[in-house]
C-alpha positions as CSV (number, residue, x, y, z in Angstrom):
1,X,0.0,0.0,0.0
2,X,1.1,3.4,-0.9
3,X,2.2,5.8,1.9
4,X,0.6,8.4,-0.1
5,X,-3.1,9.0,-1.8
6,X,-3.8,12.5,-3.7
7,X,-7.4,12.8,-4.5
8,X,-9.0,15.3,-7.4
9,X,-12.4,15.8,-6.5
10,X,-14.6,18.3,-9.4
11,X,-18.0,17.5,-8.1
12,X,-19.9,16.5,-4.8
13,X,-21.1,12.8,-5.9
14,X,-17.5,12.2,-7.1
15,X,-15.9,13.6,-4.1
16,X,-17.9,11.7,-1.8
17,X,-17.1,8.7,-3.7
18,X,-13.3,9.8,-3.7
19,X,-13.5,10.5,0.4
20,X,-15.0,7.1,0.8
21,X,-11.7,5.5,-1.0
22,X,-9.9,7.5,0.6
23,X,-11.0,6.4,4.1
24,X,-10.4,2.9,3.4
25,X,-7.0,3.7,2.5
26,X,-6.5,5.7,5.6
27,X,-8.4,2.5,7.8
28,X,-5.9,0.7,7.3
29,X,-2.3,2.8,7.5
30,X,-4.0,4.0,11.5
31,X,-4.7,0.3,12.4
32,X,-0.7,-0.6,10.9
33,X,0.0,2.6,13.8
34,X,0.8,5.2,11.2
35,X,-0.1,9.0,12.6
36,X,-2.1,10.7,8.8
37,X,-2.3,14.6,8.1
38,X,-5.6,15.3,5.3
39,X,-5.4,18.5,3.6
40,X,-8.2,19.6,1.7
41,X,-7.4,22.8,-0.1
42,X,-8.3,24.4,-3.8
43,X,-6.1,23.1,-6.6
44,X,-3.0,24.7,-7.1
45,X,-2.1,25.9,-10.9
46,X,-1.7,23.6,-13.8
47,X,1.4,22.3,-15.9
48,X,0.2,24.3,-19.0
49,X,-0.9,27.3,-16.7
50,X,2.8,27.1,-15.3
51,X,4.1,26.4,-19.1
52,X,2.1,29.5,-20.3
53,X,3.4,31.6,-17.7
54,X,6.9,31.1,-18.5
55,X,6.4,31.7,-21.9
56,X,4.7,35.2,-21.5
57,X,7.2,36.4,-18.9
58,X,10.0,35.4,-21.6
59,X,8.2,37.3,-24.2
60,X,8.0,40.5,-21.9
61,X,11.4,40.0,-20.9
62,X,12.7,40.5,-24.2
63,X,10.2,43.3,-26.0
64,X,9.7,45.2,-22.9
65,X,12.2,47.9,-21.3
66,X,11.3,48.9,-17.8
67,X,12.3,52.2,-16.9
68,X,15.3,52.3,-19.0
69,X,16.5,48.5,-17.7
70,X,16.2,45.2,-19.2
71,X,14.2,42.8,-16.5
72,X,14.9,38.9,-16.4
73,X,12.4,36.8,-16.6
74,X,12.0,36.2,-12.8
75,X,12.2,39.5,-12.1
76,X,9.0,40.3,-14.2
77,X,7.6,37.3,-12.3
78,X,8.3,39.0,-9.4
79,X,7.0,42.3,-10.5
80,X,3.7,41.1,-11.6
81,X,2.7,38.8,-8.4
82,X,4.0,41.8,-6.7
83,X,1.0,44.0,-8.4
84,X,-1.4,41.0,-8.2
85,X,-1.3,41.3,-4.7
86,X,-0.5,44.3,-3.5
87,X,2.7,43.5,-1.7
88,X,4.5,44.7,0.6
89,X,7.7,46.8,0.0
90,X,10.4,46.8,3.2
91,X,14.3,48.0,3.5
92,X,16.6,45.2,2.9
93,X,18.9,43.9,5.6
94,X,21.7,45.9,3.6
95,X,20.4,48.3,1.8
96,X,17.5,48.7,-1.1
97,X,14.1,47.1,-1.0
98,X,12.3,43.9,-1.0
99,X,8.8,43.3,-2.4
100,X,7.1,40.6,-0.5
101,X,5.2,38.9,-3.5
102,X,3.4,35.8,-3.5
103,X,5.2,32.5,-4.9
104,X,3.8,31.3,-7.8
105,X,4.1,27.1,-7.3
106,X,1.5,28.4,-4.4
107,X,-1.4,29.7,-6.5
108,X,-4.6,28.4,-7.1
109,X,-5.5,28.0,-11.2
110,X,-7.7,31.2,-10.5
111,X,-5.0,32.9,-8.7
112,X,-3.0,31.9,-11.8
113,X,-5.7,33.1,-14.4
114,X,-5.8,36.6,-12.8
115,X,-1.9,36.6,-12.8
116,X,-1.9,35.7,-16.8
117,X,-4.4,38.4,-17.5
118,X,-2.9,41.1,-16.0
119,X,0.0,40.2,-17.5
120,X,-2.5,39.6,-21.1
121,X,-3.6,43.5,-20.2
122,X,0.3,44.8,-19.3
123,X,1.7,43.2,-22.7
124,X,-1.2,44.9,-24.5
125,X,-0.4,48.5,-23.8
126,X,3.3,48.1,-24.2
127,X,2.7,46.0,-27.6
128,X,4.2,42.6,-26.8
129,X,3.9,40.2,-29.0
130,X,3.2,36.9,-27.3
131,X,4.1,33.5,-28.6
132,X,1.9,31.8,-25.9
133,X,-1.0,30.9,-28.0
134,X,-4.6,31.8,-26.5
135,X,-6.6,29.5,-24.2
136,X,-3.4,27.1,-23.8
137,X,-4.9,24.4,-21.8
């Protein structure tokens, strides 16, 4: 038996059907003695959401000059989960600044979505020309 059981649930029927597996499965690593954590939570972005992402922040990274400077591709990540949420700016341990963004490996797909189209709505008005096709699924 694996040590490990990840469940997708989309609907209530299916999900009740899923928990009732997944109770089994639990049943019996608590009678072996084994202490189980259950985390139910929204789910996090998608391989093609992720794939999409890098692709659009490599397309602004190379048509877009920021105030005069040439941003990497991470630091455009930075800058837009940054404005997503409305971060925090606070003085470095040595100097300068440091935005308190939001990791992107934590995002939901929504949280993901709104990242993409603000980053859709950025490219526009500084006329990026994104190789990302539309709706990438």
């Amino acid at each position: 038996m694996a040590d490990r059981l990840t469940l997708s649930m989309w609907e209530p029927v299916q999900a009740y059907q899923a928990i009732k597996a997944a109770w089994m499965h639990a049943k019996a690593l608590l009678f072996a003695g084994h202490r189980l954590v259950v985390e139910v939570r929204p789910e996090k972005r998608s391989d093609a959401q992720n794939r999409r992402l890098w692709a659009m922040l490599r397309d602004i990274s190379t048509q877009v000059d920021w105030y005069g400077q040439k941003l990497t591709d991470e630091e455009w990540k930075d800058v837009f989960t940054a404005s997503l949420k409305r971060a925090k700016v606070v003085p470095g341990l040595d100097g300068g600044f440091v935005v308190c963004g939001q990791r992107t490996s934590k995002m939901t797909k929504g949280e993901m979505a709104e990242l993409q189209t603000l980053m859709e709505a950025f490219g526009a008005e500084k006329g990026v020309a994104f190789s990302a096709p539309e709706g990438w699924q």
